[in-house]
PAPA-701274 format. One record per residue: residue in one letter; z negated, x, y negated of N, C-alpha, C in turn. Coordinates in pm, whole numbers, plus 50000, padded with zeros to 5 digits. Atoms other than C-alpha are relative to their C-alpha. Example, Ala and Ser with C-alpha at 12.3 -4.5 7.8 and 13.67 -1.06 7.14 Angstrom:
BEGIN
a500005008950119492205123050450500005009049880 s500064991850119492865136750106499274992349891 
***
This chain:
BEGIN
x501215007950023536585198138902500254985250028 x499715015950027538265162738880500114998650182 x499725001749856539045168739275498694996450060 x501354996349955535675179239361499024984449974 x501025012350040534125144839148500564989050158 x499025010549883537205124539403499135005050122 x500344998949868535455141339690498744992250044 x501405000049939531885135739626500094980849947 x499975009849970532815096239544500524994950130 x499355009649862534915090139856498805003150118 x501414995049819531755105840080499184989349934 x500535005149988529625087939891499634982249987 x499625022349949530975049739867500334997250087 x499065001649863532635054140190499715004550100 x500414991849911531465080940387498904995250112 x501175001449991527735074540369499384982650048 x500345008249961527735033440376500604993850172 x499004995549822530155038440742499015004650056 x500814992349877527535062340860498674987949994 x501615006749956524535038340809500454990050086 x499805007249945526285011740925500264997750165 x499514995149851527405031241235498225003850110 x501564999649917523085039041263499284987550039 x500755016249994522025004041216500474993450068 x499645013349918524174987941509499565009550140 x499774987549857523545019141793498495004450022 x500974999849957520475021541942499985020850070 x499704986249889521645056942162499445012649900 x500274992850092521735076541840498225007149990 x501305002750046517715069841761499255003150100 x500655000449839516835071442150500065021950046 x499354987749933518855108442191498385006049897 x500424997150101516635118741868498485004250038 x501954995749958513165109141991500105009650151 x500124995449858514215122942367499655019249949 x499464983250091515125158042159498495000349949 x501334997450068511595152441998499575001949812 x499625001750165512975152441657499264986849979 x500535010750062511935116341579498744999350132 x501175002849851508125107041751500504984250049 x499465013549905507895080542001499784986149932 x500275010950154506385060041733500914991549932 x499275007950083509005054141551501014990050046 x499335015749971510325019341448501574999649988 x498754999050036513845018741537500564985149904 x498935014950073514974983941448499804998649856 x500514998250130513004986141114500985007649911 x498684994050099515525016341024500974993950028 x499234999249994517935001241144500414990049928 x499845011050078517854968040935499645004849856 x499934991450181516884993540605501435007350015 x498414997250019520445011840700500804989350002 x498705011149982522344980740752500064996849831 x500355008550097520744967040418500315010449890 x499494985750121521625002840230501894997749975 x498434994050015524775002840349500834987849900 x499375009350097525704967940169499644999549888 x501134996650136523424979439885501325011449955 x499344991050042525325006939823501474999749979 x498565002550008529064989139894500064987849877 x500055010050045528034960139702500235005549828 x500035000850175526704977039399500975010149955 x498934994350060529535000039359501024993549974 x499055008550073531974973739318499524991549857 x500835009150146529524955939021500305010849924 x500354987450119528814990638868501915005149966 x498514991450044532695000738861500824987449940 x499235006950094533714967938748499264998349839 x500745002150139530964967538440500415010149929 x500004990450090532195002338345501284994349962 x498765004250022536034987638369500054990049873 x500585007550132534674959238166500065002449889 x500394997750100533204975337910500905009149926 x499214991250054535865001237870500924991549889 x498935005250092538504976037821499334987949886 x500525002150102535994956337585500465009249828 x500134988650060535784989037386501385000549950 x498454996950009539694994737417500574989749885 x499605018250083539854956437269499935003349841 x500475001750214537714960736925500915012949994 x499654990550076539464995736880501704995149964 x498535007850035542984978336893499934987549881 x499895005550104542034948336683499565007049884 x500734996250140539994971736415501525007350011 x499244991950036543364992636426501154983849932 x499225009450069545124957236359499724997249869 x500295008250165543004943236062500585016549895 x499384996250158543884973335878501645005750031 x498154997950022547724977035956500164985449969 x499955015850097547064938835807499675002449881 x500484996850154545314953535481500635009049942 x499314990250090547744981035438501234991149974 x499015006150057550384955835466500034990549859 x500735013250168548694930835215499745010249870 x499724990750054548084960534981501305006249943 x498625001350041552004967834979500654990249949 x499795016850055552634930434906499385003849857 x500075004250201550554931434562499895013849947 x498804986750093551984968934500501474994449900 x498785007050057554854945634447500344984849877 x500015011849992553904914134395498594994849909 x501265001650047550344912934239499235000350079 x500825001249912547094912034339499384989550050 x500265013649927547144877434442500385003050154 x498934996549856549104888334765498465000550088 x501024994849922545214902834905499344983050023 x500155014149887544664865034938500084993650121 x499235007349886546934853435182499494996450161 x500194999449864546004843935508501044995950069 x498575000949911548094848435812499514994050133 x499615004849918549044825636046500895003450080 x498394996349849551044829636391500294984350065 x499255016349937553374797136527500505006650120 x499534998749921554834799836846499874986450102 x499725010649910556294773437113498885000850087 x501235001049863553764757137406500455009850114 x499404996649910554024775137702500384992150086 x499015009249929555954763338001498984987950052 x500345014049916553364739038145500214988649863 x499565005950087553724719537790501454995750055 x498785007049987557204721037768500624990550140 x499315010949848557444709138169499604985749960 x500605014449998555414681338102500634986349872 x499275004850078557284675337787501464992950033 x498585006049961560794673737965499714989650047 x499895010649937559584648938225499494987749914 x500205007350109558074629737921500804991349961 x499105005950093561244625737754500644992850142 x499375012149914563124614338076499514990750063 x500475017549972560654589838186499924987749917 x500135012750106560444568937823501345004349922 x498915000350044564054577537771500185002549820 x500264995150120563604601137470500435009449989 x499794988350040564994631037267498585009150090 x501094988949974563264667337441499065000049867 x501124992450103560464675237187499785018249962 x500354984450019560024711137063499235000449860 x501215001150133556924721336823499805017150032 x500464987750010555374754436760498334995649924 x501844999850030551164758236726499855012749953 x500984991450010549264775836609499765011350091 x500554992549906548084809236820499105008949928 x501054988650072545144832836758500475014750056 x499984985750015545924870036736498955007749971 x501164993650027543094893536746500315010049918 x499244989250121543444914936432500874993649921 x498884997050050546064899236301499844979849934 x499865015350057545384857036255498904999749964 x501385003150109542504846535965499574984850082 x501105007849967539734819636106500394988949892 x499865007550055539924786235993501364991450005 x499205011049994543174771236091500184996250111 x500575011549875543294735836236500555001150122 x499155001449950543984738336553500894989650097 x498895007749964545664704736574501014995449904 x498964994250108548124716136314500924999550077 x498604998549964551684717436463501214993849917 x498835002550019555434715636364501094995150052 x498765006349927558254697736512501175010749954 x498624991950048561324719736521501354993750038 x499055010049927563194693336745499784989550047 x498585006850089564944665736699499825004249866 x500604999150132563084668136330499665013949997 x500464985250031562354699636125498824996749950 x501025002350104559044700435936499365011850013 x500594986950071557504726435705500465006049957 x499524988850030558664754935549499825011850159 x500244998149855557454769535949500594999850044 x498405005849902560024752436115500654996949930 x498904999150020562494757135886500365013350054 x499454988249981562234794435891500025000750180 x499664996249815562044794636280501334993650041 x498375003149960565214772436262501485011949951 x499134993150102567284793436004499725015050039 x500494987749951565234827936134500235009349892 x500324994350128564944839535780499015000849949 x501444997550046562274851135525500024986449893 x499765011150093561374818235342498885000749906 x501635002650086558574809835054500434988849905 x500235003350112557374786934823499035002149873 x500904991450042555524797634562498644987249939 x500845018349977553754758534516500564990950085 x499425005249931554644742934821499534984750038 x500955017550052552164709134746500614992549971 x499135012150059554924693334576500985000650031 x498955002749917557444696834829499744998350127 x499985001049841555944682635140501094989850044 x499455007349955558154654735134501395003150019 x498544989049991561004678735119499865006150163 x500004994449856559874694735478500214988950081 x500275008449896559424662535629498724999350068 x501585002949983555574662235677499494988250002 x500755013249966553304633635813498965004849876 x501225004750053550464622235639499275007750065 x500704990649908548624640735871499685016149978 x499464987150088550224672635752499845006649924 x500174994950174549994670735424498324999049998 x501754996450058546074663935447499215009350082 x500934986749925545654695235689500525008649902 x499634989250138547814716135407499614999049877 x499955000950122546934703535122499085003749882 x500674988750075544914729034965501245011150014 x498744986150012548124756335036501084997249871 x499334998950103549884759834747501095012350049 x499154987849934552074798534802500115000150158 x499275003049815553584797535141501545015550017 x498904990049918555754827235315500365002650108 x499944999449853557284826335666500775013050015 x498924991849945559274851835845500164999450148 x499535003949851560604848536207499275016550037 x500294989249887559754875236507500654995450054 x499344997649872562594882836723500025008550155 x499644994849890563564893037040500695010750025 x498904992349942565564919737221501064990149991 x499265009649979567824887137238500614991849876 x499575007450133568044881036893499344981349938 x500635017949979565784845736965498985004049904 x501015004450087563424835836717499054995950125 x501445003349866559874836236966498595001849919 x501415002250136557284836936651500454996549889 x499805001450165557004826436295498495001449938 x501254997950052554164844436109500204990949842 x500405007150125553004822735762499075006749934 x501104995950076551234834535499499744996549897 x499985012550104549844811835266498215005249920 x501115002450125547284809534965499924986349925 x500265014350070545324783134788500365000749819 x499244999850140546854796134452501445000749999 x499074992450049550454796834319500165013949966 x499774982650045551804829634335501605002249951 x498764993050015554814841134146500805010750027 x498924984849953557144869034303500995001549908 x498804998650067559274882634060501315007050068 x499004999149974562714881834118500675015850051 x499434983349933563604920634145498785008150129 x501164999849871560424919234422500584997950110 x499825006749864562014899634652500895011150112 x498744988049878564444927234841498865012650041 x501444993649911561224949834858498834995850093 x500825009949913559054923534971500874997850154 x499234999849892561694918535240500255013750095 x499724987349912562024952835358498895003450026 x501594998849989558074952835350500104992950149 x500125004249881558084927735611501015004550137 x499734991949931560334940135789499465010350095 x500704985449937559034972235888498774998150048 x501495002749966555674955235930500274994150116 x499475001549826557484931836222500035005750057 x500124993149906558574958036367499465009250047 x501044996349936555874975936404498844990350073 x500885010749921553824946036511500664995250120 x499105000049878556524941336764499525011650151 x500084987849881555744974836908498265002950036 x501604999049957551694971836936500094991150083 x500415016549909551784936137042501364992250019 x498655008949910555024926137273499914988049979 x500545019449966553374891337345500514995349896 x499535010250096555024879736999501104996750019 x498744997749952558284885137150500634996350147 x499785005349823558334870137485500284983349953 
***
């Protein structure tokens, strides 16, 4: 059956706009026709032959629209069913969090950091060697479909080099699981601008964890922060850790791109 569909598209996107095209430039065809008595003498050749010319790009034209709107829409389709499969391998993870941890945990919103890509950093190197300066290295913000909460700024960033700042870019330096559980009254402990502190300063609970590589490189740092203090008790923390865990690496294996 699937052969049979391949047949009757290649005759008829291919076949059929070839043959008009082959009626609408050839006069002999239309001439043999009426001589035969098949077509009367009447008839208007050039007329068909400028409705076949005009089929045949009708018919090549709109099969490339119509096969890219279905392509479209598929991978539309493909899209929401991947992020709706994200938000809830995000709610079962948040769910395991205040299994452990309380039910403050269903707060949290998650953030993704990751370095500029290369046209940044190019423009960055030649930066530093034209005003004779340390390289720069920062990590932004990125949106994840499914997986990053609405609402953060996005002219938020971290310095990771020369300077560290945040609890962010520490854990992306150190590539450990970090938290604070009121992190308001240690911005001056990260090294935070003014700037900083009055885009954070409603976050109180703060939790990073790195995303590695095949390479062992730190190439993400997810955050997950609340506008309340949250306490983790102490015999939490090694479950909470093996929580995330397993949640990386499954988020590793849906969505590569955190890992490049």
């Amino acid at each position: 059956m699937r052969v049979f569909w391949i047949v009757v598209r290649v005759v008829f996107f291919s076949f059929i706009p070839a043959f008009f095209i082959l009626l609408g430039g050839n006069n002999d065809i239309f001439n043999s026709l009426i001589s035969n008595n098949i077509l009367s003498e009447n008839f208007n050749i050039e007329r068909t032959k400028s409705v076949l010319l005009l089929l045949s790009v009708l018919i090549s034209n709109l099969t490339l629209v119509l096969l890219y709107e279905i392509k479209n829409h598929s991978h539309h389709a493909m899209k929401n069913k991947v992020n709706l499969l994200f938000a809830d391998f995000k709610a079962a993870f948040l769910s395991s969090l205040a299994m452990e941890a309380g039910d403050s945990m269903h707060s949290l919103k998650f953030r993704v950091w990751k370095e500029p890509g290369y046209l940044w950093k190019t423009l960055e190197f030649l930066k530093s060697k034209v005003t004779k300066r340390e390289y720069r290295k920062k990590l932004i913000w990125v949106h994840v479909n499914g997986i990053s909460d609405a609402f953060t700024p996005k002219d938020l960033e971290f310095e990771i080099y020369p300077n560290l700042q945040g609890l962010v870019g520490k854990c992306y330096s150190e590539g450990t699981i970090l938290y604070e559980e009121d992190v308001s009254d240690r911005n001056e402990l990260y090294g935070l601008t003014q700037f900083q502190i009055s885009r954070t300063r409603n976050t109180k609970f703060c939790i990073c964890f790195p995303i590695f590589n095949a390479k062992n490189k730190v190439t993400a740092v997810i955050s997950l922060d609340s506008f309340v203090p949250i306490k983790i008790p102490q015999d939490s923390e090694t479950k909470l850790a093996n929580l995330i865990a397993i949640f990386v690496q499954e988020l590793g294996k849906y969505y590569p791109k955190l890992m490049r």
